[in-house]
Structure formats: C-alpha cells, structure tokens
MARBAVO-28935 format. One record per atom (N, C-alpha, C): x, y, z. Coordinates in steps of 0.1 Angstrom, whole numbers, plus 5000, padded with zeros to 4 digits. Atoms other than C-alpha are relative to their C-alpha. Layout:
% residues N
XYZ;...
***
This chain:
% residues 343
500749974988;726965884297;498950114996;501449895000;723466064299;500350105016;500049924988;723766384319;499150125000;500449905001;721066634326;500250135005;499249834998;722167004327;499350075011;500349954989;721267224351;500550145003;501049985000;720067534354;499650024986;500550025015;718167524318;499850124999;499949925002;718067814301;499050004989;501349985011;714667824275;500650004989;500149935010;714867904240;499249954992;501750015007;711367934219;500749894986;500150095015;711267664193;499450044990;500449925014;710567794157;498849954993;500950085011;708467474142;499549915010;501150114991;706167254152;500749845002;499450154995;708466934149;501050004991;498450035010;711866814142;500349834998;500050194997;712766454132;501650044993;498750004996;716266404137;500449814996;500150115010;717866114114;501949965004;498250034999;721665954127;500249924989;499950065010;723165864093;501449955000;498250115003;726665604089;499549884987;499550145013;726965424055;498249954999;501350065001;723265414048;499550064985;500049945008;722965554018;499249964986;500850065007;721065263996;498850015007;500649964995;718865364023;499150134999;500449894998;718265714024;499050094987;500549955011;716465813992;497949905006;501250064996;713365584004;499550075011;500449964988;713265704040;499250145000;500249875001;713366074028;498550034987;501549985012;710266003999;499049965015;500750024987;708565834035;499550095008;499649894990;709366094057;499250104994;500749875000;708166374036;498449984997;501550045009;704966184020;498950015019;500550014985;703966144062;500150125006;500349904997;704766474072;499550124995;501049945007;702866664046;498750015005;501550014998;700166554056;499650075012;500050014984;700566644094;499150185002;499949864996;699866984087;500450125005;499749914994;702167154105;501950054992;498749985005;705867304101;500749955006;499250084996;708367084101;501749994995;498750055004;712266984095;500849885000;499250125001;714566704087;501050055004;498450014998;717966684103;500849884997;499150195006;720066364086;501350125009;498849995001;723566374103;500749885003;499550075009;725566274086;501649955008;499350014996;728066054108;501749904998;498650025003;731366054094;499849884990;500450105005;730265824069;500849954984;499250005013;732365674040;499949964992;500150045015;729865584010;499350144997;500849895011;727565823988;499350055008;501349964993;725565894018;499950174997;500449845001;726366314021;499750044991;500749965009;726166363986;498749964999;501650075006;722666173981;499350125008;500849944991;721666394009;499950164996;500049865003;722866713994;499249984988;500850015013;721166603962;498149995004;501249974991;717866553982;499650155005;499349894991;718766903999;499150074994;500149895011;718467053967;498350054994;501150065000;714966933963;499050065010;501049964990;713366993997;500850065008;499549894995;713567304015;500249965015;500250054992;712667124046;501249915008;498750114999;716166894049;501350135005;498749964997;719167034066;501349875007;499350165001;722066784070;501750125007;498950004987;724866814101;501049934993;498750045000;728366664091;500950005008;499050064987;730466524115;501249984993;498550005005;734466534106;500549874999;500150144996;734666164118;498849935005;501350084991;732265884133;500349995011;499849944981;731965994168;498649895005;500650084993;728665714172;498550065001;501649944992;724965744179;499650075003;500349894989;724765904208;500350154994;499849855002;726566214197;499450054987;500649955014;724966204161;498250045010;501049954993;721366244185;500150165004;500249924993;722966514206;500450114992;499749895011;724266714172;498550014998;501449925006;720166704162;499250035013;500649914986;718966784197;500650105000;499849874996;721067094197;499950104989;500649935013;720167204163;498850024998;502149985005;716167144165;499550065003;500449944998;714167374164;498350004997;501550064996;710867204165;499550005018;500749984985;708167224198;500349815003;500050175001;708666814192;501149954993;499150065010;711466614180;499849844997;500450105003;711066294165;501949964995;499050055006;714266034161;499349854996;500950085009;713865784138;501549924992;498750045005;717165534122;499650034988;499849985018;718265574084;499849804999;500250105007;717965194081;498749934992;501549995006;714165214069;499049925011;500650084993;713264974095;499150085012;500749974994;711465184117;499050094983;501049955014;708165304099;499850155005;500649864999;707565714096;498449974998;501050034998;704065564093;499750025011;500650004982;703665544131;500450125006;499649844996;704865934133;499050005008;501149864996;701366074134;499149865018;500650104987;700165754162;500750065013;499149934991;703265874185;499850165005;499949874994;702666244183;498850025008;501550034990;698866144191;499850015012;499850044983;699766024226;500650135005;499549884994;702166334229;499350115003;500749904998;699566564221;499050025010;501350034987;697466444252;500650095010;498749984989;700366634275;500249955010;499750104990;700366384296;501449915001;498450084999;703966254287;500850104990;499049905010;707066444276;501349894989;498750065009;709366134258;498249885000;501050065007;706565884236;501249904990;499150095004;708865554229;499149884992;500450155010;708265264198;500349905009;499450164993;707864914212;499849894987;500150105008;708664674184;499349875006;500850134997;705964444193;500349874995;499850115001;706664204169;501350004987;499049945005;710564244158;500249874993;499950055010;711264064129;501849974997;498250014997;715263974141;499549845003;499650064992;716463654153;499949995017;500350004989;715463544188;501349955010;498950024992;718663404203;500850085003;498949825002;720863694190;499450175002;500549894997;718963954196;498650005011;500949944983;715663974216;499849915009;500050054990;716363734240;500850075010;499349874988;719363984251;499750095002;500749835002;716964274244;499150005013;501450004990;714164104268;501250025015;499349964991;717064064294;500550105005;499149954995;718564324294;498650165002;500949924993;715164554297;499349995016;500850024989;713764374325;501450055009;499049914990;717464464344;499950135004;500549925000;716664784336;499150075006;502149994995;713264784346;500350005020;499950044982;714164614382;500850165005;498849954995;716964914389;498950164989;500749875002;714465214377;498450054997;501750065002;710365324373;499850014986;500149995015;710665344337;499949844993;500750195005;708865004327;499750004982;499750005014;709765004286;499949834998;499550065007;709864684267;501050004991;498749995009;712264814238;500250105002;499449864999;714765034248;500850014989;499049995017;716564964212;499450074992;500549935011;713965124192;500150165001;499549854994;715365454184;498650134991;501349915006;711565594166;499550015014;500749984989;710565814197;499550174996;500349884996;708966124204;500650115013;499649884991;710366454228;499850085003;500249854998;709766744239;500650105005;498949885002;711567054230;501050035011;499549984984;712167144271;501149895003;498650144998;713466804273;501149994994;499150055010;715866754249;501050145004;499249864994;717367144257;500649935016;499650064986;717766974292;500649885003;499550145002;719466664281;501550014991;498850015010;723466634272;500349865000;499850114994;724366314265;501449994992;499050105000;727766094265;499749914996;500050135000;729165794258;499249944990;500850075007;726965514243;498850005012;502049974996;723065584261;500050045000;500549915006;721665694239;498349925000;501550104999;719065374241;499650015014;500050024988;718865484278;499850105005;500749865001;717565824273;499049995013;500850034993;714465754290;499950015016;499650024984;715765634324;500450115003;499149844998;718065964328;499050085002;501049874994;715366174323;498749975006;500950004991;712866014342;501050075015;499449974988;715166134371;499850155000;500349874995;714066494368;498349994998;501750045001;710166334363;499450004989;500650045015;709766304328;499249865000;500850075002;707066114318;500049904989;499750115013;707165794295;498949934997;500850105001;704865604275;500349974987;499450085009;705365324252;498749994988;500650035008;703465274219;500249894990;499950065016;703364994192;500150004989;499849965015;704865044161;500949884994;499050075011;706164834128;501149995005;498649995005;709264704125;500449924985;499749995012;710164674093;501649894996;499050045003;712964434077;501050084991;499449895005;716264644063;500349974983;499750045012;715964704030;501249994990;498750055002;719564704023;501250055008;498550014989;723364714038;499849925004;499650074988;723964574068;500050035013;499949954992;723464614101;501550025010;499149994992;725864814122;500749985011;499950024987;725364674153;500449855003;499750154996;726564274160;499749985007;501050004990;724964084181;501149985013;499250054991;728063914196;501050175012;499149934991;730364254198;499450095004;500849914994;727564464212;499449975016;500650094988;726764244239;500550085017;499149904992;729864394261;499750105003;500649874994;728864714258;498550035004;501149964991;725364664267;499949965016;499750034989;726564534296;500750065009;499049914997;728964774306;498850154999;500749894999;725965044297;498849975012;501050054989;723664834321;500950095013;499449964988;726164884347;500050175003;499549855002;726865284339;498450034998;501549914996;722665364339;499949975010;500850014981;722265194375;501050055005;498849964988;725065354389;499650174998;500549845004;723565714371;499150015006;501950044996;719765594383;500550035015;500450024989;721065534417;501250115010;498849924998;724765724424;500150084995;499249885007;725465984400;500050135005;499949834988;724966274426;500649975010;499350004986;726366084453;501049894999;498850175000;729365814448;499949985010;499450054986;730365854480;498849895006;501650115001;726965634488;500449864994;499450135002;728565374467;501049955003;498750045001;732065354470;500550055014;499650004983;732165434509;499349915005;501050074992;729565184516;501049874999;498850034998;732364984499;501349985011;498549994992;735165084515;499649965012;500850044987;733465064549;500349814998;499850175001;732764694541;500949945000;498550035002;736164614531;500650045012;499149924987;737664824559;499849925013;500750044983;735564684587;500249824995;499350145003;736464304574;501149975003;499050054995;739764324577;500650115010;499849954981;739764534611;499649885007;500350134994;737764224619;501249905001;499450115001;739863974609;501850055007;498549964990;743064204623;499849995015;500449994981;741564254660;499649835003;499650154999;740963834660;501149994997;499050075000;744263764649;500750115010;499349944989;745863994677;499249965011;500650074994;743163884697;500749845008;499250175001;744763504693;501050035005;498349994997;748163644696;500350055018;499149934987;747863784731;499149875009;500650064995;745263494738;501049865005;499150044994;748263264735;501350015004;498949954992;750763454750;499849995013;500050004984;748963404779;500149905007;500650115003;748163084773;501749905005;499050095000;752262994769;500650075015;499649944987;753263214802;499449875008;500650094994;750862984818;500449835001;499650115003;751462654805;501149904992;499450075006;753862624785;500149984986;500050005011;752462664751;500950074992;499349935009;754362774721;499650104992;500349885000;753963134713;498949954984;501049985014;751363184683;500250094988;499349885005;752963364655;498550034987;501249925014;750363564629;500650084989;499449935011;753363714611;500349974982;500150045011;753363464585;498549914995;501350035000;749563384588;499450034983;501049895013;747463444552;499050095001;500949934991;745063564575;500150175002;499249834997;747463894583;499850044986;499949935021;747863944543;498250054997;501649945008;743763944535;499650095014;500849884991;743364164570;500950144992;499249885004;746164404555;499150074986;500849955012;744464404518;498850034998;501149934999;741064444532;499950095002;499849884989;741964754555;500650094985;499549945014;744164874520;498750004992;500849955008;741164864499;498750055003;501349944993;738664984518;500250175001;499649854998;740665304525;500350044983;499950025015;741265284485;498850094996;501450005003;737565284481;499250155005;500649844994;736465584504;500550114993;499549835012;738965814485;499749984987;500749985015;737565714452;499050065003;501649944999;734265794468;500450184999;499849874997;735566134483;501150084982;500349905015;737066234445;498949984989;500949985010;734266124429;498950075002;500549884995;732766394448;499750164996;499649855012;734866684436;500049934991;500149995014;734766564402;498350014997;501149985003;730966524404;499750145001;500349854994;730766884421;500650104988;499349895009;733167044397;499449984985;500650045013;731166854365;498950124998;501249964996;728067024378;500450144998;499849875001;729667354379;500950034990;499049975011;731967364348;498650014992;501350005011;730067454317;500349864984;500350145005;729267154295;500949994984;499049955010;731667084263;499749884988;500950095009;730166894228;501249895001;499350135002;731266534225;499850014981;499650015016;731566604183;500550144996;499149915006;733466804161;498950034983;501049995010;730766954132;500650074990;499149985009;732966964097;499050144992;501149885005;729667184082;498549985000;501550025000;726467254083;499050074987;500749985014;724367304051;498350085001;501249904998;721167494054;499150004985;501049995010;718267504028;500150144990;499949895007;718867753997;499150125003;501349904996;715567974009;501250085011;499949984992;717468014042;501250055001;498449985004;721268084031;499650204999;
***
C-alpha cells in the first residue's frame, strides 16, 4: 500500500539529484548501467548520487557494487538483510536521497539513462512534481505483456485523473518534497503516481527507449504477476476512492445487504399474517415460512449487512489510529556503505 504521511516535516536536500537503482540478482547487469549512468550524469553538470539497493540478492551483485564503490565517489549502496521487493527497495532510496530530484531507474539496463536529461527537462519547467517514462514502443510480447499493461492502465485511468499509459515503467522523475511525503507499502510501487496525485501532485508522461535485457532473466512472469496486478488494481481504487473513509464503502454495503433481507423478511411475514387471515376466513391452510429458503437468505442478508457496517466502523479506528501512530519501515537495512571521501 501507498500511504502519504502527514504532517511533513522538510529537510533541505544536499544535491541536485539522486537516482535510486532497486537491485535483485542483476549483476551481469550492473557494471554497464553504472559506466551509463555516470557517462550521462557527468555531463548534467550538477551534483549528483547513486543509490543501488541492493535487495537481498543471491549472486555477485553487492560485491560488483562494492568494487564499483571503490571507483566512484558518487555510488553509495543500501543492503537489505533479505528480499523484502520493489516497493520497499524504492522506499529504502527515497529515505536515503538527498538530491532536490530523484530519479528511479531498474538495474536490468532496459530503461535508457539517456532519457535522464529529456525527463529532468520537463521537471525543470515546475510545472509538474512526478515526470513518468512511457515506453512508446516496448519491445516485449503483446499477449503477455502489453495487452495486460494496456488493460490494466485504462482501469486505472477510468477510477482516477492520472491519465498514464505505462505505469510499469519504473525510469521516472520526483521531487524531493514528494518523495519525503510518500511511505509506501505492499506492492505499489507502479502506482505511485495515483497516490500522490491525491494531495495534487502533478504528472506528466514522456517518451523514452526501451531497451531489450541484456542479460538474466526477467523477474516478473507474466502469468504469476497477473494476480497481483489485480489484486493491486483493486487496493489503488479502494486508496483513490476509500482510504480515509471505509465506512463509505463497507456501510453502503452493509446497508444494501441489510435492507434486502429486511425486505425480503417484512414480505415473508407479510404473507404469513396475510394467510392467517386468509385461513381464519376460509379455510386455507396456514402458510409456514419456517422452512422457506426465503427465511435463510433474509436471515444471511440482515447477518451480513450488520457484518459489513462493523468492518466499516473498525476500519475507521484502524484508519484513525494509522494516521496518528508514527510510521514504521517495511525493511530491515543489514548496512550501509558510504563513499571512502565521506567515512
């Protein structure tokens, strides 16, 4: 889950930009990215840093990185104790950066650090505080991948104003303020965007490369990822539209349920007294509702309806008490390595 904090608390950013690098088992990787990375931000003119972390990863990746380290002063590299995922590899280099801008960017080479200085372009207009890659023309499989990518943005899209074509591409731009005001959960992390358009952050999409991987394998499957984008679909429109108010959802619920089978209970007692009067009169034979199926789905509508309102009403206090507890990291950071200058 994406949750933005509340009340924010400043603190001056040191450099002019951070690019923030989530690393797992990428490691025939990472010696390219980081000759890329620095050959493009040289140029930029300004001061800058690398954050690789390094997420629990079980080939040569951290040593290659310390070996790089050693090299460029510019590189500092996060370790994670285990693989805690994505998301929390982002929210370890959002709480570490100390750039006015942060740039994320994957280790599998496929996004290009060429399309940095295009991205910061747009940012530097300040007309937008998050500056998102749209793989124009993604170089995957169309069945397995961006046919569930095109689907599952336009869902997106309908259920928030944040009109993205690729919310998978994780080369974006940020801004310092933002990112300080952003904890995130769970898995959306590709769903940044939406979240923080809800305190009015501003979004705009750019065209950039995508690049084929120059080695490994990708992490992500098409089949067992499918689930959880589906399950993340559901958990941003419920943040987009509920997350300050359940009760809104799950009393509108209950209600509905409730008031169904009050309906369907007040007609079958209805009936029951209609021929009671019916057999006083004529003769009819009493009308029983006690073994009706009718009584059972009025009993289990009225049961889940009242079900439903008290989930609403604790997911009240638990939202209320979220909001006022203080916020607790989703990783465990084994060490943090620092540039020999800076030790």
């Amino acid at each position: 889950m994406v949750q933005i904090m509340e009340p924010f608390k400043a603190i001056s950013p040191t450099l002019d930009l951070s690019v923030v690098i989530p690393v797992y088992n990428e490691a025939d990787n990472l010696a390219a990215l980081h000759a890329e990375l620095t050959a493009v931000l040289s140029q930029l003119g300004c001061s800058y840093e690398i954050i690789a972390v390094d997420d629990g990863s079980t080939d040569d990746g951290f040593q290659l990185l310390c070996r790089l380290q050693a090299d460029d002063p510019h590189l500092r590299i996060i370790r994670f104790r285990r693989n805690f995922g994505q998301t929390a590899a982002f929210a370890a280099g959002f709480d570490h950066a100390r750039g006015q801008l942060v740039v994320t960017i994957d280790a599998d080479g496929q996004n290009d650090p060429a399309d940095i200085p295009r991205l910061l372009e747009v940012m530097e207009g300040g007309e937008y505080d998050i500056v998102s890659g749209w793989r124009k023309n993604r170089k995957e499989p169309f069945l397995t991948r961006k046919l569930p990518s095109m689907i599952a943005n336009r869902l997106i899209a309908s259920t928030s104003d944040v009109h993205l074509h690729d919310r998978g591409c994780s080369l974006k731009v940020y801004r310092y303020d933002l990112v300080r005001q952003m904890h995130l959960y769970g898995e959306l992390h590709r769903f940044i965007p939406e979240v923080a358009s809800m305190i009015g952050a501003r979004v705009a999409e750019v065209p950039v490369n995508d690049r084929p991987r120059r080695a490994g394998q990708s992490k992500y499957g098409a089949l067992s990822r499918t689930p959880r984008v589906i399950l993340d679909l559901l958990t941003v429109s419920f943040l987009l539209s509920y997350s300050g108010r359940p009760m809104q959802l799950f009393g509108r619920i209950g209600l509905t349920l409730g008031g169904l089978g009050g309906g369907i209970g007040l007609y079958l007692a209805g009936a029951k007294i209609a021929h009671g009067i019916m057999e006083g009169i004529d003769g009819f034979r009493a009308y029983r509702i006690g073994t009706s199926p009718w009584l059972m789905l009025a009993v289990l509508l009225t049961v889940l309806g009242v079900q439903f309102i008290v989930l609403g009403l604790l997911g009240e206090i638990i939202i209320r008490t979220y909001y006022e507890a203080q916020g607790k990291p989703i990783y465990a950071v084994r060490e943090i390595r620092e540039p020999e200058e800076e030790r």
